[in-house]
C-alpha positions as CSV (number, residue, x, y, z in Angstrom):
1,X,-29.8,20.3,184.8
2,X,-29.3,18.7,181.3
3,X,-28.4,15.2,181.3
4,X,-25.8,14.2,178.9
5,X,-24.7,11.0,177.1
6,X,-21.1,10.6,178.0
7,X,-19.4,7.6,176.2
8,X,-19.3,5.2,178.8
9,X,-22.6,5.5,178.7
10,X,-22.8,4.4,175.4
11,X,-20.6,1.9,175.5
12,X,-22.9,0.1,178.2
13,X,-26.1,1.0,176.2
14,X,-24.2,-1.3,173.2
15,X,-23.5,-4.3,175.6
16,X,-27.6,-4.1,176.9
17,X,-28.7,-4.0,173.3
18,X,-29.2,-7.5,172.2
19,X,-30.4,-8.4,175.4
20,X,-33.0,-6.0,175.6
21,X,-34.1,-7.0,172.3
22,X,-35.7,-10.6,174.3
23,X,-38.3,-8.7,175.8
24,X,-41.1,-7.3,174.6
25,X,-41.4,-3.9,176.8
26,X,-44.6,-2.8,175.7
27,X,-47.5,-2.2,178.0
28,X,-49.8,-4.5,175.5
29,X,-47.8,-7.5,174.5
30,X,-48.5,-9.7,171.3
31,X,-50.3,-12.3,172.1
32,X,-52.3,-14.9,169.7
33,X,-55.4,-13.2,168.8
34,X,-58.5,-14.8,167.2
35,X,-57.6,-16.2,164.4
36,X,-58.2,-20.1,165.1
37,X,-54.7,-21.0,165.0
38,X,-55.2,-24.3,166.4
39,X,-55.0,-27.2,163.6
40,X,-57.2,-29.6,166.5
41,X,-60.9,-29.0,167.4
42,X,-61.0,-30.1,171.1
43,X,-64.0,-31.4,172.5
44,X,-64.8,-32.5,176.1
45,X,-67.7,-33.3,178.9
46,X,-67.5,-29.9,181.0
47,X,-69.9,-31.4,183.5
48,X,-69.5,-34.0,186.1
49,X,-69.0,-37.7,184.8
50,X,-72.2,-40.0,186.1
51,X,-75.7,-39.7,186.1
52,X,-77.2,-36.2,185.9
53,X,-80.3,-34.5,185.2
54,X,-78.1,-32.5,182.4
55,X,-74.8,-32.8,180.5
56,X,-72.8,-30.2,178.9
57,X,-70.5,-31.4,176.4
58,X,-67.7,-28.1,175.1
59,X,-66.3,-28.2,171.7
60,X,-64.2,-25.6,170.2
61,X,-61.8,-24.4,167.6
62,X,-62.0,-24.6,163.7
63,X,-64.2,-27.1,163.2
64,X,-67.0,-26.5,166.1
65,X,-69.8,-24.4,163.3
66,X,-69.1,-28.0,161.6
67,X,-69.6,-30.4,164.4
68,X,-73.0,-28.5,165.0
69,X,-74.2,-28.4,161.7
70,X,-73.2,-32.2,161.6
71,X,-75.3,-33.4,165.0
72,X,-78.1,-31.4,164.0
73,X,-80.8,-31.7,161.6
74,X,-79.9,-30.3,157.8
75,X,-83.2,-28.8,157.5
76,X,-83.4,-26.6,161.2
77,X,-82.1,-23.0,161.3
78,X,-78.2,-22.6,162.2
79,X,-78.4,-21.2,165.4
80,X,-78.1,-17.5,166.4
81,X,-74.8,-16.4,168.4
82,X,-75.4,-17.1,172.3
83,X,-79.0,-18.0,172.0
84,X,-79.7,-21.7,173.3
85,X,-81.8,-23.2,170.9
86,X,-83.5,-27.1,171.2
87,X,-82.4,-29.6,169.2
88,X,-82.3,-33.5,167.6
89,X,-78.9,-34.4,168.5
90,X,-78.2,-36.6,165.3
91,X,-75.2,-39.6,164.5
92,X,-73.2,-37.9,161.8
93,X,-72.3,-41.5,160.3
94,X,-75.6,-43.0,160.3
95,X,-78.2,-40.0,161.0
96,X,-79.6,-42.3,164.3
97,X,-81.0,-39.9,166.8
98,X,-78.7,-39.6,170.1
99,X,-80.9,-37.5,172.0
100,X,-83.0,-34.5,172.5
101,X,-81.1,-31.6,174.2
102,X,-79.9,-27.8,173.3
103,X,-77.3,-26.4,171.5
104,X,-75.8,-22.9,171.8
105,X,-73.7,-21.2,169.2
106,X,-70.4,-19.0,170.6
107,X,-68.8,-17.7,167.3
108,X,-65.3,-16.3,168.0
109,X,-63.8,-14.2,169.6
110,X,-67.0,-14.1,171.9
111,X,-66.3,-17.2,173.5
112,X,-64.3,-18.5,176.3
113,X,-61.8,-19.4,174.5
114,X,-61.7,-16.7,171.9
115,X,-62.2,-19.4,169.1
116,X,-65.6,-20.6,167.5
117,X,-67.4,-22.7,170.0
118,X,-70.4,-25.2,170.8
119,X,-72.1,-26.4,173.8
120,X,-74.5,-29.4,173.6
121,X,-76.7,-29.8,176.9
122,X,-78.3,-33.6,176.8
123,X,-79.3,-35.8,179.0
124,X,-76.9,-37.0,181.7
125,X,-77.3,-40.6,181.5
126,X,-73.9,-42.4,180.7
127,X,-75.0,-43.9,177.4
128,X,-76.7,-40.3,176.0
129,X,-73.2,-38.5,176.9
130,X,-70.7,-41.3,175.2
131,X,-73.2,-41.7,171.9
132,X,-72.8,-37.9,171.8
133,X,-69.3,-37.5,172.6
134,X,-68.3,-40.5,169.6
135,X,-70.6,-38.5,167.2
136,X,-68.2,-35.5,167.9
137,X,-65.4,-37.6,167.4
138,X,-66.5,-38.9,164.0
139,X,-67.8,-35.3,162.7
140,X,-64.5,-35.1,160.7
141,X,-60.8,-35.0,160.7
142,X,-59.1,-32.9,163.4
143,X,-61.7,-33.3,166.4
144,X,-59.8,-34.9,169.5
145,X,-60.9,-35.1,173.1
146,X,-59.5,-32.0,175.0
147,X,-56.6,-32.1,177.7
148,X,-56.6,-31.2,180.8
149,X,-57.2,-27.8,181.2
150,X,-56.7,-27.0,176.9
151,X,-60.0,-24.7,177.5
152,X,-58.4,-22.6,179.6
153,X,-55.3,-22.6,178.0
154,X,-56.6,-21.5,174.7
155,X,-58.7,-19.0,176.6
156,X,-55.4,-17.6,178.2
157,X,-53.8,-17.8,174.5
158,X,-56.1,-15.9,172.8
159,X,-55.7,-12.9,175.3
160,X,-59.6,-14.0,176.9
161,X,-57.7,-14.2,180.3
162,X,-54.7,-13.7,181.6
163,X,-52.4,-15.8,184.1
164,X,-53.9,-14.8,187.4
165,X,-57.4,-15.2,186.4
166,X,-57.1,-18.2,184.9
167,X,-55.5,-19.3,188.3
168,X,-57.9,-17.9,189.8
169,X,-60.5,-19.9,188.0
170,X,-58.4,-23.1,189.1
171,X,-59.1,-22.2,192.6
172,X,-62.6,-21.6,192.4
173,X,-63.0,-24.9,190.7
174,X,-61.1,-26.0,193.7
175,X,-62.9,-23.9,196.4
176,X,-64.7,-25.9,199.4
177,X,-65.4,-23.0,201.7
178,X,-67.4,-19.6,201.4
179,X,-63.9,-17.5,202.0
180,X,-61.6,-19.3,199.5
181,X,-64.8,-19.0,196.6
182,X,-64.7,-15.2,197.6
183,X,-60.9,-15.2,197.1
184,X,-60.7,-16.9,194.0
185,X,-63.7,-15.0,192.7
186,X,-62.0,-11.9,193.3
187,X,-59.0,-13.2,191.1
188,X,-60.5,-14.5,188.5
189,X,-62.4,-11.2,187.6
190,X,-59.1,-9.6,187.1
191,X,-58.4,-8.4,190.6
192,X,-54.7,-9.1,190.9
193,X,-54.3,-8.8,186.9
194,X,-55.5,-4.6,187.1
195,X,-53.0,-3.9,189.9
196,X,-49.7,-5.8,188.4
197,X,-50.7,-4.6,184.8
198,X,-50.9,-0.8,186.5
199,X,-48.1,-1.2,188.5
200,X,-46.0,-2.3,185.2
201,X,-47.6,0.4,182.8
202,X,-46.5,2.9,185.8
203,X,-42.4,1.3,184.7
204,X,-42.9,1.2,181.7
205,X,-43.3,5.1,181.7
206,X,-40.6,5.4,183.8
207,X,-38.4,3.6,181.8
208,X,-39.4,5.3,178.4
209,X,-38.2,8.7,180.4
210,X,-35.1,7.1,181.2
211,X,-34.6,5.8,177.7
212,X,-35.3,9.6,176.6
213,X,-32.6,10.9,179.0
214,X,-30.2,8.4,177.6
215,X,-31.4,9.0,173.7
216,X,-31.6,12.8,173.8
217,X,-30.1,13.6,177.0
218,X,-28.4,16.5,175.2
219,X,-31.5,18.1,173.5
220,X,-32.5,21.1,175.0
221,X,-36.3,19.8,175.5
222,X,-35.9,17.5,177.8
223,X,-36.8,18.7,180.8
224,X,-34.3,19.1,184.2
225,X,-36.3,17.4,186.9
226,X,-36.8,14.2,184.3
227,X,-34.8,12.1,186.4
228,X,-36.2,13.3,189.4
229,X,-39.8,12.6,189.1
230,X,-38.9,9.0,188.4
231,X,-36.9,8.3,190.9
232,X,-39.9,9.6,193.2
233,X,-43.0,7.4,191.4
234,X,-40.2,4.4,191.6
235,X,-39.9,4.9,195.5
236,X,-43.6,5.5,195.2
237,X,-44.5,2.3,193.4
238,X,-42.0,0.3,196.0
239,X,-43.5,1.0,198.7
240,X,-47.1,0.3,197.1
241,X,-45.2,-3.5,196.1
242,X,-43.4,-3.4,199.6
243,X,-47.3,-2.9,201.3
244,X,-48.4,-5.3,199.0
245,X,-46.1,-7.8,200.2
246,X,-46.4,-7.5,203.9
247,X,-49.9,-9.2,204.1
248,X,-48.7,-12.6,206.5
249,X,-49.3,-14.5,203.6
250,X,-52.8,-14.2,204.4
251,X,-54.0,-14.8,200.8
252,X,-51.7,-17.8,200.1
253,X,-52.7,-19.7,203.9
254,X,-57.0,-19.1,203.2
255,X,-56.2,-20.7,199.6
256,X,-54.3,-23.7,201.1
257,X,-56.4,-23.7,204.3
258,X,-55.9,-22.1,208.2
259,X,-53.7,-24.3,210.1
260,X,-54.4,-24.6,213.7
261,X,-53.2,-26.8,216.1
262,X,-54.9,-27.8,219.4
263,X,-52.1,-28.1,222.3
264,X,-52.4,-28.7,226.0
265,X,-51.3,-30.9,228.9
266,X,-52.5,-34.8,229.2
267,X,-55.9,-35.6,229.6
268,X,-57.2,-31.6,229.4
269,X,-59.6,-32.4,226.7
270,X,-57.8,-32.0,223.8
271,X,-59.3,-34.8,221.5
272,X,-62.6,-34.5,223.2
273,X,-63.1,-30.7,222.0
274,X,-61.9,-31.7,218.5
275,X,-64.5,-34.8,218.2
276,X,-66.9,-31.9,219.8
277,X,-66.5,-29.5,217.0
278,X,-66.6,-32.1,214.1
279,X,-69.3,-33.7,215.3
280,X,-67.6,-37.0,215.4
281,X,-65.1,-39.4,217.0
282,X,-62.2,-37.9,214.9
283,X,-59.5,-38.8,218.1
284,X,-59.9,-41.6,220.4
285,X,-60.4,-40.2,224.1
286,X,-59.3,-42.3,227.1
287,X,-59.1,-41.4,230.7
288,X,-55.3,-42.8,230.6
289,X,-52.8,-40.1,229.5
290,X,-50.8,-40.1,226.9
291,X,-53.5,-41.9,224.2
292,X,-52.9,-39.5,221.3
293,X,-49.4,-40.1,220.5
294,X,-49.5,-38.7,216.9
295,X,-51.0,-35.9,214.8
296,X,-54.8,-36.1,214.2
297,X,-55.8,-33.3,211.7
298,X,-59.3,-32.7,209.9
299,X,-59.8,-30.8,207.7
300,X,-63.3,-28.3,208.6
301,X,-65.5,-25.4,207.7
302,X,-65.1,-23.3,209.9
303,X,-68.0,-20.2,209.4
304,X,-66.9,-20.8,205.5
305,X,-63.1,-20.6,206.4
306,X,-61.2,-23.3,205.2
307,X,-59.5,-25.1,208.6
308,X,-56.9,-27.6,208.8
309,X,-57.0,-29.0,212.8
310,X,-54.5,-30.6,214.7
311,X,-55.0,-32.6,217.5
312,X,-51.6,-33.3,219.2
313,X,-50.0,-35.5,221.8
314,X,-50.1,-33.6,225.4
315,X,-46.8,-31.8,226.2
316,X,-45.1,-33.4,229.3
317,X,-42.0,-35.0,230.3
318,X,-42.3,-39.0,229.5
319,X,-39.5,-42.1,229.8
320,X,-41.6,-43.5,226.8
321,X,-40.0,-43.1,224.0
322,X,-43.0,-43.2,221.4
323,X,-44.8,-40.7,223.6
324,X,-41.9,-38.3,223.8
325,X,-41.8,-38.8,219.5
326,X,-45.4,-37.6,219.4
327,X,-44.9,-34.4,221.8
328,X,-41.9,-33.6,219.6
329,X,-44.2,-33.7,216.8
330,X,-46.2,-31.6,218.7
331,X,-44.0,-29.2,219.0
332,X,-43.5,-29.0,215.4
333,X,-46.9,-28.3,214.5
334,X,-47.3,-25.8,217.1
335,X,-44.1,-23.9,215.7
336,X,-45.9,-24.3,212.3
337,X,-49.5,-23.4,212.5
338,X,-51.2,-20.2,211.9
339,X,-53.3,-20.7,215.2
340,X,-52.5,-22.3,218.2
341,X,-55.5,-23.6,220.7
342,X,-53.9,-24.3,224.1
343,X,-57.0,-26.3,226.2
344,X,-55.9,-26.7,230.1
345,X,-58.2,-28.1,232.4
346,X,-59.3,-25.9,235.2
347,X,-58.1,-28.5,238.0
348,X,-54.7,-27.3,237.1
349,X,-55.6,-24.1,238.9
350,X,-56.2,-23.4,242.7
351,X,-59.2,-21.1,242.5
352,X,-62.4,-20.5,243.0
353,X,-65.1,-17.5,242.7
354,X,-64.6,-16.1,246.9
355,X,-61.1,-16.3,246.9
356,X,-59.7,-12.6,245.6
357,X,-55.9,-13.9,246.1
358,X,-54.0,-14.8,242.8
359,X,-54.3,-18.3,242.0
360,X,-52.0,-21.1,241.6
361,X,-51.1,-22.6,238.5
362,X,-50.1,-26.5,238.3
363,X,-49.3,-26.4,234.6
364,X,-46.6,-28.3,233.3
365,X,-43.3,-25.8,232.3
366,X,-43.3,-27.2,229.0
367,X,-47.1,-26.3,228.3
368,X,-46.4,-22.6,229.7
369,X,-43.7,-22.2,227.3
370,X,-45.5,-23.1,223.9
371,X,-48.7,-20.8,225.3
372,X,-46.4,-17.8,226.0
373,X,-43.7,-18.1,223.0
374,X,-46.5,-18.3,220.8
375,X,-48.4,-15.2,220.2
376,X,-51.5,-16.9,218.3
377,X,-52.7,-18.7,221.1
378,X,-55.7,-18.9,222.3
379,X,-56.5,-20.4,225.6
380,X,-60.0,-22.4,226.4
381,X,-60.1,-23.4,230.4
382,X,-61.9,-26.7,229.9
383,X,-63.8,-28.7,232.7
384,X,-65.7,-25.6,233.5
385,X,-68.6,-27.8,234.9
386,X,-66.5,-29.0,237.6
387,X,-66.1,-25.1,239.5
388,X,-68.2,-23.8,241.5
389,X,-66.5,-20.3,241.0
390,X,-67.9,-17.5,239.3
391,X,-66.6,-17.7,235.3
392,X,-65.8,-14.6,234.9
393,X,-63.9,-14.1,238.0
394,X,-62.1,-17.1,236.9
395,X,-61.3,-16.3,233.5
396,X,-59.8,-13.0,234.9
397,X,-57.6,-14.5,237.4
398,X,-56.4,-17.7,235.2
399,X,-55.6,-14.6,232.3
400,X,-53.6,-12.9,235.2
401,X,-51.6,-16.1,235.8
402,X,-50.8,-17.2,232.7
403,X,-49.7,-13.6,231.6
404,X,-48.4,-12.0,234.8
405,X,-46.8,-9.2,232.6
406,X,-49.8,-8.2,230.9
407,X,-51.9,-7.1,234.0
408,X,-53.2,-3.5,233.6
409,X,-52.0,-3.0,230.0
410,X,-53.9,-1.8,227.2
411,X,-54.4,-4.8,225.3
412,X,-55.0,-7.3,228.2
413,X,-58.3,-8.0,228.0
414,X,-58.3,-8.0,223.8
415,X,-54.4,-9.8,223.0
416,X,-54.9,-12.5,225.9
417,X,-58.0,-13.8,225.8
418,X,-59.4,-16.6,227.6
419,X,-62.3,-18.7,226.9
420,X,-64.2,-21.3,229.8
421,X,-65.6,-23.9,228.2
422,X,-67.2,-27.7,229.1
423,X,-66.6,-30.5,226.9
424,X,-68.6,-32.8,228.8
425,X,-71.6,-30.3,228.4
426,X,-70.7,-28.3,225.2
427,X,-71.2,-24.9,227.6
428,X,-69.0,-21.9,226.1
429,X,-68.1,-23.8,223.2
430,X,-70.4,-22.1,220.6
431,X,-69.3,-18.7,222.1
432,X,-65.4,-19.6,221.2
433,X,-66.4,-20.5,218.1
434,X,-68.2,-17.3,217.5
435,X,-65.3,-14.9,218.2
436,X,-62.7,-17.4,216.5
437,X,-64.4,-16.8,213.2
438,X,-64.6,-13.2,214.0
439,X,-60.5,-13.6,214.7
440,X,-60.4,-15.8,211.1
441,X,-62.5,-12.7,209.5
442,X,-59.8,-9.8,210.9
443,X,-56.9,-11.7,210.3
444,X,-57.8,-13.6,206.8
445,X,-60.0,-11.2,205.3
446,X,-59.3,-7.6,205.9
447,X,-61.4,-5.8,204.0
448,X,-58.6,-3.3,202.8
449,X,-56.5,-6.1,201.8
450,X,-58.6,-9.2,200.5
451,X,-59.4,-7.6,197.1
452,X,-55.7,-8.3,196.0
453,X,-54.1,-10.6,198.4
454,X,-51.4,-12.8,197.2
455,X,-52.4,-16.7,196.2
456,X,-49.4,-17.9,194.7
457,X,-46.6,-18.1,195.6
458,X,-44.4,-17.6,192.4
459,X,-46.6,-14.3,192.8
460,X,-44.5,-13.6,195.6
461,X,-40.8,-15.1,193.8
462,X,-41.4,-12.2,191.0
463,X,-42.3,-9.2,193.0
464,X,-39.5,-9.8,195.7
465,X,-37.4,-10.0,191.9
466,X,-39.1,-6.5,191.3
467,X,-38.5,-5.7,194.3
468,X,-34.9,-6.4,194.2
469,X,-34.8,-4.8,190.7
470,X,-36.2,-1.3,192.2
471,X,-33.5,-1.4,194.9
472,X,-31.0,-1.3,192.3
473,X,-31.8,1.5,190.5
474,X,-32.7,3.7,193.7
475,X,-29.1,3.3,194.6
476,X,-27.4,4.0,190.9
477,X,-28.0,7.4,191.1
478,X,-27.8,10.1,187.3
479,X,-24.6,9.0,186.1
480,X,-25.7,5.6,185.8
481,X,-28.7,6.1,183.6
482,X,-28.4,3.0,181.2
483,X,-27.9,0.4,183.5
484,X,-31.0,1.9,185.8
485,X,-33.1,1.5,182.9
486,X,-32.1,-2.0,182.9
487,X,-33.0,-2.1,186.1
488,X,-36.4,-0.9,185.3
489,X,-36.9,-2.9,182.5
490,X,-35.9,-6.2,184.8
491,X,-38.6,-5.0,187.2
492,X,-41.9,-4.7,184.7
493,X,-40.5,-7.8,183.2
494,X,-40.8,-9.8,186.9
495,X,-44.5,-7.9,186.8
496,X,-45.3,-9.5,183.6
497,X,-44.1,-12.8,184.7
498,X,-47.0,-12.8,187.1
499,X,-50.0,-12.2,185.2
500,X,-48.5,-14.0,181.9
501,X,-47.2,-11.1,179.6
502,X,-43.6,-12.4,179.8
503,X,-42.1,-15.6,179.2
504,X,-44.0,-18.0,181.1
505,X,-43.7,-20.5,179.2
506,X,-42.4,-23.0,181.6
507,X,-45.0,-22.4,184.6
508,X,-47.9,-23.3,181.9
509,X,-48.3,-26.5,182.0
510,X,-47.6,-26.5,186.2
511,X,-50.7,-24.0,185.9
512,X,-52.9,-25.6,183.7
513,X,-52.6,-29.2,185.1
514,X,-54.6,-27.9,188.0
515,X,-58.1,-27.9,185.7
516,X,-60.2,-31.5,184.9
517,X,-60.4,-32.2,181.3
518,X,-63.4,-30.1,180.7
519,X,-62.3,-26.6,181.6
């Protein structure tokens, strides 16, 4: 089959043609390279603010060989490139000695940010780092304190990174737990940036086979199965995306932290498992029912997961109207969180290790309801200490209760589980906690999955846009080659939107705001 180039074809190839022109299609977009482009030398304190053992004070762009020759002694050697060297950090105005430190020399485009760079290391004291960072300022014309997250942002400019990493980087600055500093480590050494930029190289080809088609559809050398082979590495490359994409946001929750939300009847426990686990009197705990009228979260590591915990009013029918406000916002949170922790106290069961008959449950409807409709639950049988029963002859029949439908099926023992536990004595508390960070691990972290998990969500906008764009072409079909590769070219430019190749510009400064003024 030989594809031709009938003239409504062309006449649609004219009307694309000034449009297409706005994006830059190739696989390696221009970018600014090293030249030193930038008029300002920035300069900033990349270290925390206060007293320290050490300070480490960045300056880069034109005027950073300059600034060290300037706060350094005339007569020493200029430094080698990347070799820390010591130093008499010297007042350019009056030649005072600031300190004693070490300078290192990054000439560009072997830097961070691609341009020529310094790094002074002094003394942390307050008066050492502002003598220092004056002395920068008055090493000539052009030398300004850096903005927040201008490091970065030159770095990104001069192709040293690209948009995911340096996100990435924002997050591990950010990071508080083990798990979100493995996540953001992963994306800043380029893990999301390799698959998006293969994915759009693998368009990109498809495209310039489409474009072929359309150019020299009616040259005998273009192959007959052209068309064919990209519609099959585009339904490929969807269903990669489309894989991608159904990951339960698993990337974007462990970056913002878990949310889990403890739930239960009255006076179960509830606030005295949550002081129990932070170690603390986070939630006031009364014998009357009904104290906790309103959401008490903490935020905890969790076996280096990031957690955000809920403690929440206990469900049950009230006449007080501020109580029935705070199990309505209950209700809410539990609808909302990632993990739900249902705690019932084992006096609202009638059973006890002899007796083989099913037991009763005395749990309030509504409490029931929010266990059963919500399939991350997980249910801890508090009060242990007060049965005489055998525990796991309990646990088994208290399961059976609360999932009648579930007895004798595959998954009973793994998809309901149930946990005894004694807040009064701590007993089975560490063993919950053990196999909920093994439940964080599975879901969170899958090892076939974590490498390139999605962070962002403007990550997700763009590739449902690609996605969205590789719908459309699948359903044109041959005789509408021209506006396919539109279709095409829309895709890899929602790719490229992602990791900063495309016109960006206006998620910048949302990205970059996230760094302090050193980075």
């Amino acid at each position: 089959m030989h594809h031709s180039q009938p003239q409504h074809m062309r006449a649609h190839r004219t009307q694309l043609q000034q449009h297409q022109q706005q994006t830059t299609l190739d696989s390696k977009s221009p970018r600014l390279r090293y030249t030193n482009t930038h008029l300002d030398t920035i300069f900033a304190l990349s270290t925390h603010p206060g007293k320290a053992g050490i300070a480490v004070i960045r300056v880069s762009g034109p005027q950073a060989r300059s600034v060290l020759r300037k706060l350094t002694s005339s007569s020493s050697a200029f430094p080698k490139p990347r070799m820390a060297v010591t130093r008499r950090l010297l007042c350019p105005l009056t030649n005072e000695l600031l300190d004693k430190g070490m300078a290192i020399w990054f000439p560009g485009p072997r830097s961070f940010t691609g341009e020529d760079s310094v790094e002074f290391h002094c003394h942390g004291g307050k008066a050492v780092v502002d003598g220092v960072l004056r002395a920068i300022g008055d090493a000539g014309d052009h030398i300004r304190l850096a903005e927040p997250g201008e490091f970065a942002r030159r770095a990104f400019e001069n192709d040293k990174l690209d948009l995911t990493e340096v996100e990435g980087l924002a997050d591990l600055l950010n990071a508080e737990t083990e798990a979100q500093r493995r996540l953001a480590l992963r994306q800043a050494d380029g893990g999301l940036k390799n698959l998006y930029d293969t994915w759009r190289t693998q368009l990109i080809q498809g495209m310039a086979l489409v474009e072929a088609l359309i150019d020299f559809g009616e040259d005998e050398n273009i192959e007959d199965d052209v068309y064919d082979n990209v519609i099959a590495k585009v339904q490929s490359l969807h269903s990669e995306i489309k894989s991608h994409m159904d990951d339960d946001r698993r990337g974007e929750i462990l970056r913002d932290g878990i949310h889990v939300t403890i739930l239960g009847p009255p006076n179960a426990g509830k606030s005295s498992f949550l002081n129990y686990i932070t170690k603390r009197q986070a939630a006031i705990v009364s014998p009357i029912p009904g104290t906790t009228r309103d959401v008490v979260e903490v935020s905890l590591d969790i076996g280096g997961y990031p957690v955000l915990i809920g403690d929440t009013a206990g469900l049950r029918t009230s006449e007080d109207e501020i109580e029935m406000q705070g199990v309505q916002r209950a209700h809410q949170r539990i609808s909302l969180a990632d993990i739900n922790v249902a705690i019932l106290p084992i006096t609202d069961f009638s059973v006890s290790g002899q007796d083989e008959s099913e037991p009763g449950v005395d749990v309030d409807d509504m409490v029931l309801r929010a266990i059963r409709e919500n399939p991350n639950t997980m249910v801890l049988i508090n009060k242990m200490d007060l049965s005489q029963g055998d525990v796991k002859a309990v646990q088994a029949k208290i399961r059976s209760s609360l999932w009648p439908d579930s007895v004798g099926s595959d998954d009973h023992r793994s998809k309901y589980r149930v946990w005894a536990i004694s807040c009064q004595t701590g007993e089975g508390i560490g063993t919950f906690l053990k196999d909920f960070i093994h439940v964080l691990k599975d879901r969170f972290e899958s090892t076939s999955t974590s490498s390139t998990s999605i962070t962002q969500y403007r990550h997700r906008v763009h590739l449902e846009n690609c996605l969205h764009s590789l719908d459309v072409f699948l359903s044109l079909g041959v005789d509408h080659v021209v506006l396919g590769a539109e279709e095409l070219r829309h895709a890899a430019a929602d790719l490229g939107r992602i990791t900063g190749r495309v016109d960006v510009e206006e998620v910048l400064d949302v990205v970059f705001r996230e760094f302090c003024i050193g980075k």
